[in-house]
NULUMNU-599054 format. One line per field, with one value per residue: x, y, z of N, C-alpha, C in turn; residue in one letter; residue number from 1. Coordinates in steps of 0.001 Angstrom, whole numbers, plus 500000, padded with zeros to 6 digits. Each point is the difference from the previous one (the first is absolute). Layout:
BEGIN
n_east c(X,...) .
n_north c(Y,...) .
n_up c(Z,...) .
ca_east c(X,...) .
ca_north c(Y,...) .
ca_up c(Z,...) .
c_east c(X,...) .
c_north c(Y,...) .
c_up c(Z,...) .
code c(A,...) .
pos c(NUM,...) .
***
This chain:
BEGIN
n_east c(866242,499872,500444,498477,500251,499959,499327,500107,499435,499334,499079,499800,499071,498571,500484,500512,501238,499618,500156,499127,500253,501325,499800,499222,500847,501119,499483,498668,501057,500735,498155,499643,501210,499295,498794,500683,500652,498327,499534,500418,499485,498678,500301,500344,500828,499811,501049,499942,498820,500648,500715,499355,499409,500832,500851,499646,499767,501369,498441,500845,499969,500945,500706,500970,499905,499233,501480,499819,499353,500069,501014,499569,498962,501029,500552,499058,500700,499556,500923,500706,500795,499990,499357,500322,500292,498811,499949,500016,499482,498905,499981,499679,498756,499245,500168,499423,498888,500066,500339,499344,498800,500865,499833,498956,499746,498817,499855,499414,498877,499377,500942,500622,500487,501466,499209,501695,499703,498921,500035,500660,501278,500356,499066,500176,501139,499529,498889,500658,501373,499500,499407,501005,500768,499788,500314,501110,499788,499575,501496,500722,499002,500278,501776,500496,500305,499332,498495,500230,500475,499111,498992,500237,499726,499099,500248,500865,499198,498581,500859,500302,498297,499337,500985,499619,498819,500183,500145,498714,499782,500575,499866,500756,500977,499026,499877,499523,500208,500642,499820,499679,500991,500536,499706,500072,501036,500716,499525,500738,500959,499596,499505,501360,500376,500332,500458,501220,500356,499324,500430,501248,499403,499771,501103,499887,500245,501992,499400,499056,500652,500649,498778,500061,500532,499887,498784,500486,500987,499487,499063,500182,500058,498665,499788,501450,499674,498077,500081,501517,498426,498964,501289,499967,498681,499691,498996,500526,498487,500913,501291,499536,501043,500852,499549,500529,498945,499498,500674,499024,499411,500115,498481,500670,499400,498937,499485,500513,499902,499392,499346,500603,499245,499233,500515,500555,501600,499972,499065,500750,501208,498523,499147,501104,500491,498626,499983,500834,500352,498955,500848,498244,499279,499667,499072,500625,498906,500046,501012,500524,498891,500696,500476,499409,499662,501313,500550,499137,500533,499210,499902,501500,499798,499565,500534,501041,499636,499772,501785,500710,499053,500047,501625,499791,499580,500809,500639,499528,500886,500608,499721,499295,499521,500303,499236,500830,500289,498993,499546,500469,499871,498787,500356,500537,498352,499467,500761,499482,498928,499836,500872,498738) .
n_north c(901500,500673,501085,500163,500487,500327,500434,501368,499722,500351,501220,499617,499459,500139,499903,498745,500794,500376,498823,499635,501439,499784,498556,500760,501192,499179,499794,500590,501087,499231,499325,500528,500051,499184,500622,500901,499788,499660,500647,500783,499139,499539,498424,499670,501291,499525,500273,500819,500088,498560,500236,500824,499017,498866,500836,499983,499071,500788,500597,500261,501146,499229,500428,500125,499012,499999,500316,498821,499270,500401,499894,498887,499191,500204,499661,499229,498721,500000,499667,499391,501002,500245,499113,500055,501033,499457,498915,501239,501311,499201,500003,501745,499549,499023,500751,501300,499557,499704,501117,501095,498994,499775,501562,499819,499542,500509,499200,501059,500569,501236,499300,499921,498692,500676,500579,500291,500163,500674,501201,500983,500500,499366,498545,500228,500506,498951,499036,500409,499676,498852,500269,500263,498976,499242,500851,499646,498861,499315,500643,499306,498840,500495,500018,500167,500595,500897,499020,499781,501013,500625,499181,499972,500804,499931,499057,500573,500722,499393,499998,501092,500124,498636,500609,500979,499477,499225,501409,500287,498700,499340,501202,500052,500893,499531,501227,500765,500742,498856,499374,501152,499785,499266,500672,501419,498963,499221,500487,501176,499802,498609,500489,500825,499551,499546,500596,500399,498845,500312,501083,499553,499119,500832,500169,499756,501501,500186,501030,499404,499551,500654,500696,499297,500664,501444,499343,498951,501153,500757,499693,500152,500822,500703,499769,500432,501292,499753,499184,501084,500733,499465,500251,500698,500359,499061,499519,498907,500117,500810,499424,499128,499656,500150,500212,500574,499518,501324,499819,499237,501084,499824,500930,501181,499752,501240,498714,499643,500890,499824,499061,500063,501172,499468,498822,498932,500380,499696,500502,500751,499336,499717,501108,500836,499792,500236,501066,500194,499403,500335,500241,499728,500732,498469,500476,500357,499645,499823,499910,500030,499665,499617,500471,500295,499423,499845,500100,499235,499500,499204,500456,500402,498737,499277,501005,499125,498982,500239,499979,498992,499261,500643,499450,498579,500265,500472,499462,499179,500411,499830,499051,499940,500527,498566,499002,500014,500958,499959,499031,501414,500763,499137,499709,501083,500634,498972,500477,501464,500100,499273,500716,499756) .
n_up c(776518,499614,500563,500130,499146,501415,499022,499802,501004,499219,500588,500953,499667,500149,498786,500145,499321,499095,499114,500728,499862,499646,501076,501518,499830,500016,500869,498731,500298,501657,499834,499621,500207,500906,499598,500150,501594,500534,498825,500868,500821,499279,500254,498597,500772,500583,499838,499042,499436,499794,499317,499323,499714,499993,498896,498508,500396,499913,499793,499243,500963,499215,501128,499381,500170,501360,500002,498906,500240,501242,499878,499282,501398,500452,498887,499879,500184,499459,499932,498970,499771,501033,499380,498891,499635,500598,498966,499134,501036,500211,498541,499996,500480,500003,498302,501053,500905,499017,499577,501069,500058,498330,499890,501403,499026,500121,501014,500723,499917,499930,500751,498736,499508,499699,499260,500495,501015,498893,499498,500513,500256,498687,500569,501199,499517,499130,500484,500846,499023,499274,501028,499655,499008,500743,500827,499321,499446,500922,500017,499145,500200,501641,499548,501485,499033,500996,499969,499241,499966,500412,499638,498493,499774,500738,499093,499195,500483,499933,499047,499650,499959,499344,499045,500363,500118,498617,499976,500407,499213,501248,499497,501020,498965,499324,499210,500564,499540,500095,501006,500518,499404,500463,500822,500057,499759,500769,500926,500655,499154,500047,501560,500121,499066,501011,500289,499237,499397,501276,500988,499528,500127,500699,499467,501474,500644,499639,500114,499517,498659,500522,500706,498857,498584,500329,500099,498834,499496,501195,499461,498573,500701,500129,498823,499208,500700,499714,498712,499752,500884,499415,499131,500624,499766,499376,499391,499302,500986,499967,499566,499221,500876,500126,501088,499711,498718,500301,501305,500109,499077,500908,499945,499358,500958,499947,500346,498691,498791,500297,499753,498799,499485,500623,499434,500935,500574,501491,500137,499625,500885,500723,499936,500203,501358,500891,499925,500067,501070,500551,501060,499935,500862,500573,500434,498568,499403,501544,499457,499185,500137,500936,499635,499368,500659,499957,498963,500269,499496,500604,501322,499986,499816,500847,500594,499460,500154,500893,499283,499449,500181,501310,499725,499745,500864,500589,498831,500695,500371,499097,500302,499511,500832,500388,500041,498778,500420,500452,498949,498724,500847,499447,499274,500142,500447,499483,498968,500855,500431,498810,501160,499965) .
ca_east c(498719,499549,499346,499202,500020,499121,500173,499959,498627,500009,498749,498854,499207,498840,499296,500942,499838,499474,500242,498566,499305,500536,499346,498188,499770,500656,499596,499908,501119,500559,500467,500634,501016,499995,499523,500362,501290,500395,499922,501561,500672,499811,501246,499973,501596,499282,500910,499539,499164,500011,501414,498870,498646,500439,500161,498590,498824,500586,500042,500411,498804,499499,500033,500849,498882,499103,500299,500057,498494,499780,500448,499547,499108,499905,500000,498844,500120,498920,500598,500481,501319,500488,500112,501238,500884,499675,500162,502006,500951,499723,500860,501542,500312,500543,501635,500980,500013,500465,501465,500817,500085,500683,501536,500200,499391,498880,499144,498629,499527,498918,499447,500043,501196,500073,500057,500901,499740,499422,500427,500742,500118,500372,498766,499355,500491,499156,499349,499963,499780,498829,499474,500372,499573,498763,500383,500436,498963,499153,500136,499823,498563,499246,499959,499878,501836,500174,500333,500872,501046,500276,500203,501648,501455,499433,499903,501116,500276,499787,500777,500935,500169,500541,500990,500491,499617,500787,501114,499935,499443,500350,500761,499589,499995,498856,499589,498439,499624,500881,499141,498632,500046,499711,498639,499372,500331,498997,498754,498800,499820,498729,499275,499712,499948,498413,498863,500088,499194,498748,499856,500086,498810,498973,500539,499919,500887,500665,500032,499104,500817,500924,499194,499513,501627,500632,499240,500337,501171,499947,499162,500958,501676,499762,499364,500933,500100,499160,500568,500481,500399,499196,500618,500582,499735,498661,499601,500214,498792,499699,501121,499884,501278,500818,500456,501474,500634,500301,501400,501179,500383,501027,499912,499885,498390,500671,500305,501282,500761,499617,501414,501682,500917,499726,500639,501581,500744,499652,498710,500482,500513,499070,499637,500862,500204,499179,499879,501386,500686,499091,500008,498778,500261,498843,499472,499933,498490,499160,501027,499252,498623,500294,501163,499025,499324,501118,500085,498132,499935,498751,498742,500262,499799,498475,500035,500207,498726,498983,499798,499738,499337,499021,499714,499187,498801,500308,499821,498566,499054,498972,499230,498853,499709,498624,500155,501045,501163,499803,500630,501788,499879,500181,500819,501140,500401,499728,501389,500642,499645,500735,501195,499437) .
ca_north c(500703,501415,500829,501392,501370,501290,501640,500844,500492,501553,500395,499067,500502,499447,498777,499760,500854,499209,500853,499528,501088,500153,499136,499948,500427,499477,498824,500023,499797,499094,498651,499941,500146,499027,498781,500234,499455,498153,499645,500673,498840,498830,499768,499130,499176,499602,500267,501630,499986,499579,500619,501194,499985,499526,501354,501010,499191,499401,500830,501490,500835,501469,501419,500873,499972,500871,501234,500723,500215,500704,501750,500354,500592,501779,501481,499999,499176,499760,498897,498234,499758,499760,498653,499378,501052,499495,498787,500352,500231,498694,499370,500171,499934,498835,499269,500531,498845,498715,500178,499632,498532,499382,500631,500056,497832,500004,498502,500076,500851,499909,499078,498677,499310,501289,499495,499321,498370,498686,499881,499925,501135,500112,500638,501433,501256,499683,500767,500917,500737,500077,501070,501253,499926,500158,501276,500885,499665,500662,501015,500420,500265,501630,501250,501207,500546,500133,498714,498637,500750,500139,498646,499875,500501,499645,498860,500592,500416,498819,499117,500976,499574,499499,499771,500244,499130,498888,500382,500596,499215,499748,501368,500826,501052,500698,500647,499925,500847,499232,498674,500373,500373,498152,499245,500919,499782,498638,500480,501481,500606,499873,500493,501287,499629,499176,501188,500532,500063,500579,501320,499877,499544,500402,501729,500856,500644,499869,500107,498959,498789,500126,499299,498513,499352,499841,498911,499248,499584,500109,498541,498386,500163,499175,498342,498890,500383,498937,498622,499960,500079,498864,499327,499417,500185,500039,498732,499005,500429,501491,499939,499081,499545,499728,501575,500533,499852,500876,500021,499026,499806,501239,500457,501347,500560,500539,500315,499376,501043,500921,499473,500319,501164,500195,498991,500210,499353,498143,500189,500078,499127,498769,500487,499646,498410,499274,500772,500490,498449,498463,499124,499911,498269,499905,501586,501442,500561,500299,501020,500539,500079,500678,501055,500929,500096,501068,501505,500644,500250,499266,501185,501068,499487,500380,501131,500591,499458,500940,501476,499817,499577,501021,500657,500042,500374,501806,499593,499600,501454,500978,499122,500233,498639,499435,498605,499963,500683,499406,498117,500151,500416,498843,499291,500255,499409,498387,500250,500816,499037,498543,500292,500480) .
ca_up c(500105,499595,500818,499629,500539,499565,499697,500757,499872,499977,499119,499903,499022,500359,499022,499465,498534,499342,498527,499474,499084,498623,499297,498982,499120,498456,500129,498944,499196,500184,499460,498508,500867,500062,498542,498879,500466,499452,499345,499382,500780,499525,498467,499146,500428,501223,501368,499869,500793,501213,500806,499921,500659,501451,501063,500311,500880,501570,501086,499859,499986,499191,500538,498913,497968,500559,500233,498981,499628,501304,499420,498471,499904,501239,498746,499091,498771,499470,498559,499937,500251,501334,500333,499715,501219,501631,499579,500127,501486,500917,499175,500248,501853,499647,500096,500704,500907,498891,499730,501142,500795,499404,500203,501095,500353,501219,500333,500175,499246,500952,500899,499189,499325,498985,498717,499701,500480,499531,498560,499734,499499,498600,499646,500659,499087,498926,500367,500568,498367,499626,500487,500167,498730,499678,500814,499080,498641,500846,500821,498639,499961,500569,498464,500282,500359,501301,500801,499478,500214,501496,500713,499603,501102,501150,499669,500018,501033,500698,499638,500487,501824,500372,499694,500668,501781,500172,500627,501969,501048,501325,500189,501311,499852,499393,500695,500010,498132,498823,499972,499469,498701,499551,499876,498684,498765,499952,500602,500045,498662,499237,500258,499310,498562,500270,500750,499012,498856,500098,499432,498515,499052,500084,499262,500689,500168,500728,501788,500572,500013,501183,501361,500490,500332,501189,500541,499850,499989,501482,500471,500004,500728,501586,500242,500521,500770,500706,499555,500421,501079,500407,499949,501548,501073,499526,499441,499289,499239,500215,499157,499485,499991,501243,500434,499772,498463,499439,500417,499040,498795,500115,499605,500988,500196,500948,501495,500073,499396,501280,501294,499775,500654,501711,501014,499966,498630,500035,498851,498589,499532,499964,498931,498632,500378,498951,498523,499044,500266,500409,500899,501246,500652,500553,500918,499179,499750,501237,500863,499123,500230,501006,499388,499527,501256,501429,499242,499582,498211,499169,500121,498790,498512,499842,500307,498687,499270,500300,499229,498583,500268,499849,498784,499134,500251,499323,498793,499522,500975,498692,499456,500844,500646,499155,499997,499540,501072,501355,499762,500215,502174,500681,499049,500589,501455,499717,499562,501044,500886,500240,500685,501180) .
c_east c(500256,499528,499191,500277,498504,500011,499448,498470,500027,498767,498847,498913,498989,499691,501658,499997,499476,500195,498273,499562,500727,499430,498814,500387,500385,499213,499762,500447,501044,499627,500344,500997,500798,500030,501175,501468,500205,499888,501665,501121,500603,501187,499811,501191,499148,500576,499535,498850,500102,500804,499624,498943,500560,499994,498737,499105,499998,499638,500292,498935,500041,499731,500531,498494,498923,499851,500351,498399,499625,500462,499456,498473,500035,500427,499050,500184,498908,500227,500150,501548,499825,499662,501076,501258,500390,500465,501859,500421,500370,501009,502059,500325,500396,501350,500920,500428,500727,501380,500783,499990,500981,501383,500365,500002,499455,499028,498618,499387,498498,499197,500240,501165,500175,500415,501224,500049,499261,500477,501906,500551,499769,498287,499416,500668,499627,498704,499979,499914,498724,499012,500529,499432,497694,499321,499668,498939,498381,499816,499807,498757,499240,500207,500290,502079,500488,500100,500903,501514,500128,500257,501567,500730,499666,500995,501740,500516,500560,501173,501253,500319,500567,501328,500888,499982,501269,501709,500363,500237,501029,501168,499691,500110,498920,499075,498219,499780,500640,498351,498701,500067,499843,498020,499048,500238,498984,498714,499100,499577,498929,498984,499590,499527,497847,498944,500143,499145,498260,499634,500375,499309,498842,500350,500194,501475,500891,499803,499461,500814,501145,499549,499788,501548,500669,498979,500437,501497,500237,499361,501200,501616,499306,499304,501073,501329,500052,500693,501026,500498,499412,501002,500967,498589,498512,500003,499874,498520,500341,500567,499415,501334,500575,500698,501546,501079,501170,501386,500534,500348,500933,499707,499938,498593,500236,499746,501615,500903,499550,500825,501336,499679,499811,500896,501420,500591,499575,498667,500021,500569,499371,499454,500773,500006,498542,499501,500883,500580,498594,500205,499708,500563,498790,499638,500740,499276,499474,501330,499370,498958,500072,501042,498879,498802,500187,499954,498717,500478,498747,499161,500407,499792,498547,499459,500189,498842,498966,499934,499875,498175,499489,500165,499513,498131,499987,499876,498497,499014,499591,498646,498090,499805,498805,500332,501356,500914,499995,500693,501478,500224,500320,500990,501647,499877,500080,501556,501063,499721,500657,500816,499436,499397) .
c_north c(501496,500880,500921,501259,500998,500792,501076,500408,501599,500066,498561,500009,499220,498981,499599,500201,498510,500566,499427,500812,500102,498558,500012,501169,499832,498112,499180,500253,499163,499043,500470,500448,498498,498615,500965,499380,498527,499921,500629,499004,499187,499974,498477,498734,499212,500392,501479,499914,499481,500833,501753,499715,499696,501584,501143,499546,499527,501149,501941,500642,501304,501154,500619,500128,500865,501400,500960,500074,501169,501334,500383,500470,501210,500595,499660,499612,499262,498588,498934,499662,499946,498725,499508,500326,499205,498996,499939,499514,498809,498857,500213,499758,498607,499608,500416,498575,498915,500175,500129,499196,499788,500332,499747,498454,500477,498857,500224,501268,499989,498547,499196,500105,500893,498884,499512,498665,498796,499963,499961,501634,500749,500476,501233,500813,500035,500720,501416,501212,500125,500275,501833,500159,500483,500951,501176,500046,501344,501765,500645,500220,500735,501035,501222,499964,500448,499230,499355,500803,499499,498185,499256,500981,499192,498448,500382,500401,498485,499045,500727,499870,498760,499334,501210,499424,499118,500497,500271,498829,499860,501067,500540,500990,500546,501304,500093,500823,499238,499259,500723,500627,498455,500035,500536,499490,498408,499793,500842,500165,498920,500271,501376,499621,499585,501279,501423,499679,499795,501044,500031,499620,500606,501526,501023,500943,499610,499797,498732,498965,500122,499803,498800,499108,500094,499719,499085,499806,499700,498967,498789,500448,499734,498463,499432,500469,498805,499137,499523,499835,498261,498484,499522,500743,499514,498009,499248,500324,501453,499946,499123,499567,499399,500997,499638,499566,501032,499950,498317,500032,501579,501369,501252,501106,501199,499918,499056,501630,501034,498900,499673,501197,500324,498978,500457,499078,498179,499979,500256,498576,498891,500235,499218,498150,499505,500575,500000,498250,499295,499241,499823,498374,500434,501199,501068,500230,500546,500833,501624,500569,501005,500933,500665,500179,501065,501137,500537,499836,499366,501404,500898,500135,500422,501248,501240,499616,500858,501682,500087,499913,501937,501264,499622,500058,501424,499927,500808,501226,501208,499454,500257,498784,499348,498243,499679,500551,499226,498856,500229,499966,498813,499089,500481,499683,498688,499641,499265,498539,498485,500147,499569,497966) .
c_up c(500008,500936,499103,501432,500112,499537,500932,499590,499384,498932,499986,499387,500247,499110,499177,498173,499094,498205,499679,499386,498803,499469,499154,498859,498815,499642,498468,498973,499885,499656,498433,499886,500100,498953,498856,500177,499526,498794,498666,500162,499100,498358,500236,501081,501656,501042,500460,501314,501657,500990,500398,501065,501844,501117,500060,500201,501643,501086,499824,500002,498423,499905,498499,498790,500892,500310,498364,499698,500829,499390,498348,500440,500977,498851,499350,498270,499634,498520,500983,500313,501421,500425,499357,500650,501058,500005,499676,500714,500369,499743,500113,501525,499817,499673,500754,500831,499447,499899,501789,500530,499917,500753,501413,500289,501033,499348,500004,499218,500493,500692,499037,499573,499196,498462,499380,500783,499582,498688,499806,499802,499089,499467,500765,499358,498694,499948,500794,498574,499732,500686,499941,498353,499863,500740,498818,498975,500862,499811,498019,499534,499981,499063,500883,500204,500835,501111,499699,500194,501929,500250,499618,500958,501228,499840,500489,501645,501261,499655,500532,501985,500756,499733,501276,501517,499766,499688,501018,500886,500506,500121,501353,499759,499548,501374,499892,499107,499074,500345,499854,498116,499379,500210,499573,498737,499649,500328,499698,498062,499632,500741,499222,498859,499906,500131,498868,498967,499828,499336,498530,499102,500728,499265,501083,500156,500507,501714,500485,499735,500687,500871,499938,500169,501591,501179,499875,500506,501749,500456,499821,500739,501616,499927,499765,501341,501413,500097,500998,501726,500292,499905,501316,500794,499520,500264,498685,498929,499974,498601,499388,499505,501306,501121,500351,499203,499803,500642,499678,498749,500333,499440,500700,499682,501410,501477,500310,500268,502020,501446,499736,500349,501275,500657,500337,499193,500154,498919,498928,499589,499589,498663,498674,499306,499423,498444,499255,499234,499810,500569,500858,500791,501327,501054,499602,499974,500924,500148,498822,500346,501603,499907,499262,500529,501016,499293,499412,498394,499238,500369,499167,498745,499858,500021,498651,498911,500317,499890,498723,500216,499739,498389,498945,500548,499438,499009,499336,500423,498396,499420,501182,501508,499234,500146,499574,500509,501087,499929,500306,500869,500559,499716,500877,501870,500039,499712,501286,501263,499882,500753,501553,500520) .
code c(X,X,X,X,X,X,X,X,X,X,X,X,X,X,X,X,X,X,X,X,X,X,X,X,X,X,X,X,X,X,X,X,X,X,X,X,X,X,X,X,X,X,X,X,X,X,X,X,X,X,X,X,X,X,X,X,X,X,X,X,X,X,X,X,X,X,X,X,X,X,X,X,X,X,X,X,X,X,X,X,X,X,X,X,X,X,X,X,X,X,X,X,X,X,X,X,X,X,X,X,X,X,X,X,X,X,X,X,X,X,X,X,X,X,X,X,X,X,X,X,X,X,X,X,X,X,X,X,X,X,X,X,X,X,X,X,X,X,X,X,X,X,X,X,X,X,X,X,X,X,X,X,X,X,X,X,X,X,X,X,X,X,X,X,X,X,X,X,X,X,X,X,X,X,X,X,X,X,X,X,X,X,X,X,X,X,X,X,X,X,X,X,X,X,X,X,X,X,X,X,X,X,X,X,X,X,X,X,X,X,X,X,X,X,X,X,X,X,X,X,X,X,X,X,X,X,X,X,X,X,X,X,X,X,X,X,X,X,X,X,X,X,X,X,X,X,X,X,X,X,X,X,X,X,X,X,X,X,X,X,X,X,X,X,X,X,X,X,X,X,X,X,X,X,X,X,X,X,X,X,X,X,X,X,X,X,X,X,X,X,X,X,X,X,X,X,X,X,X,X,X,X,X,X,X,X,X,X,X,X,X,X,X,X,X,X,X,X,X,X,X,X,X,X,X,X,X,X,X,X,X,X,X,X,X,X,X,X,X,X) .
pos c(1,2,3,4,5,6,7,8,9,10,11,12,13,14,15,16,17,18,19,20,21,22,23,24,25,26,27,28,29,30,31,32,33,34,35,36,37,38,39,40,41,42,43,44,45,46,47,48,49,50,51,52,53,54,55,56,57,58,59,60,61,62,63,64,65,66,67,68,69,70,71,72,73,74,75,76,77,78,79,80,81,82,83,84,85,86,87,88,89,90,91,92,93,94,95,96,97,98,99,100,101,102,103,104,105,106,107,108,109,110,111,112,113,114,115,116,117,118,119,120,121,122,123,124,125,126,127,128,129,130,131,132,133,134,135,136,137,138,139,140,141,142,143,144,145,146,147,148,149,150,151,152,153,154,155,156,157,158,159,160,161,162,163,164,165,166,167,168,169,170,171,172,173,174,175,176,177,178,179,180,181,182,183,184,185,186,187,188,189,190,191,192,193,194,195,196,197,198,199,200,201,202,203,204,205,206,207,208,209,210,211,212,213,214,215,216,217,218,219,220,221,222,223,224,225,226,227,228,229,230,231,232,233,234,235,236,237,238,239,240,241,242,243,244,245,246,247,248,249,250,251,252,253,254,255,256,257,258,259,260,261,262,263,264,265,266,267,268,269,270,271,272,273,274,275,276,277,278,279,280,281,282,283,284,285,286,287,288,289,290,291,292,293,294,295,296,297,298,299,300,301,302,303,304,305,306,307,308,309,310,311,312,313,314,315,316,317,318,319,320,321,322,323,324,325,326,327,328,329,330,331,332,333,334,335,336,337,338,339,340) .
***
């Protein structure tokens, strides 16, 4: 059984954050959005769909495809490309999930059977392609070279990242600018990528498509900031996984990278022993879980989430106040909060 941890109360707030305003405001664009996902889905092969649909039907709040509609209408796009765009993202989010299930053999996936378990490996990296494939077809459509520049690299980046996580992995040596450069890479970049190509198809000035990039790029380093701390200190419904996947698959996240460098050498040695070796054996997990506990590294984590966090609110600070700023606002404290 699992110890939850408290987090550190800090900044209370009269109405728990909520993303209900980037909902109602992309709302009509999302279902078509939607109807345009199931229907990108669909092939002749049966497995496609099934194997597609099992995960984007499984719940994902669609935060990434919302935050590209959200920033196309705070620059005042006025066309048709940012639904497809939206429909990309969503798409390159997906095979992200498809291909690491694979790489980590993680079992569960938001609260459900991760798609190599019913299908099989071979098919989740399949499909996982053909979605990036039809990503792509999508992003050609729109006709804008800029978008389609930023999301390929974006595509590049994300692959780049997690080829480096899976060098990091059960490395104690990894430092906290090595591991916060892994997740800007896998993570933070299709947020950024997500929130860039707004302003772009809307033609707007350098300055503004950087405000949204680096909105984006700060949002996705404290939401997996988050991730990370909920994994020994959160819930099974918080994770739609298993809480403390993340140290049996031996993975170095930083409230790991913050209690090696605060422990002693006996702590280090456990560490190693279950990360390095894998060689957990029954109450690691609660030992674990209490060892970062002692050194405050989940509040730190969170803590750091909550700076990334205010810079990308800053971000957003050239932009007028108005309904749409506001949703962004919300969208990072909501981010920020799952910790809580």
């Amino acid at each position: 059984m699992a110890v939850v941890l408290p987090f550190d109360p800090v900044a209370e707030v009269s109405a728990a954050p909520s993303i209900e305003g980037i909902v109602t405001l992309v709302r009509a664009d999302m279902e078509r959005v939607n109807a345009l996902i199931l229907s990108r889905t669909g092939s002749d092969v049966t497995m496609i769909p099934e194997v597609a649909q099992h995960l984007i039907s499984s719940g994902g709040k669609r935060l990434r495809p919302m935050l590209t509609l959200a920033t196309a209408d705070l620059c005042g796009y006025q066309g048709e490309g940012d639904v497809k765009l939206a429909a990309s993202v969503e798409f390159m989010h997906t095979a992200t999930l498809l291909h690491d299930d694979v790489v980590d053999d993680s079992e569960m996936r938001r609260g459900k059977l991760a798609a190599r378990m019913l299908w099989g490996n071979e098919a989740s990296v399949l499909v996982g392609d053909f979605l990036l494939g039809q990503a792509f077809r999508m992003m050609i459509e729109v006709g804008n070279l800029t978008a389609l520049d930023i999301l390929s690299t974006a595509a590049v980046v994300i692959a780049e990242g997690e080829v480096a996580q899976l060098a990091a992995a059960k490395n104690t040596a990894t430092s906290e600018d090595d591991y916060l450069a892994v997740i800007r890479g896998k993570t933070a970049e299709l947020f950024a990528a997500a929130c860039e190509v707004g302003p772009v198809l809307a033609g707007r000035p350098k300055l503004e498509q950087a405000a949204c990039r680096s909105y984006g790029m700060n949002l996705g380093i404290a939401f997996q900031l988050i991730d990370d701390a909920l994994d020994y200190g959160g819930s099974g419904a918080d994770l739609g996984k298993n809480v403390g996947d993340d140290f049996r698959e031996g993975k170095i996240t930083l409230p790991i990278v913050l209690a090696f460098r605060r422990g002693d050498e006996e702590e280090r040695a456990f560490w190693r022993r279950c990360l390095e070796r894998g060689e957990i054996a029954e109450g690691d997990l609660e030992r674990a879980i209490a060892l970062l506990a002692g050194h405050k590294t989940i509040a730190d984590t969170v803590e750091r989430a909550r700076h990334y966090g205010a810079m990308a609110k800053d971000a957003l600070g050239i932009f007028p106040a108005g309904p749409t700023r506001s949703a962004l606002i919300d969208v990072v404290d909501f981010c920020v909060s799952r910790a809580h």
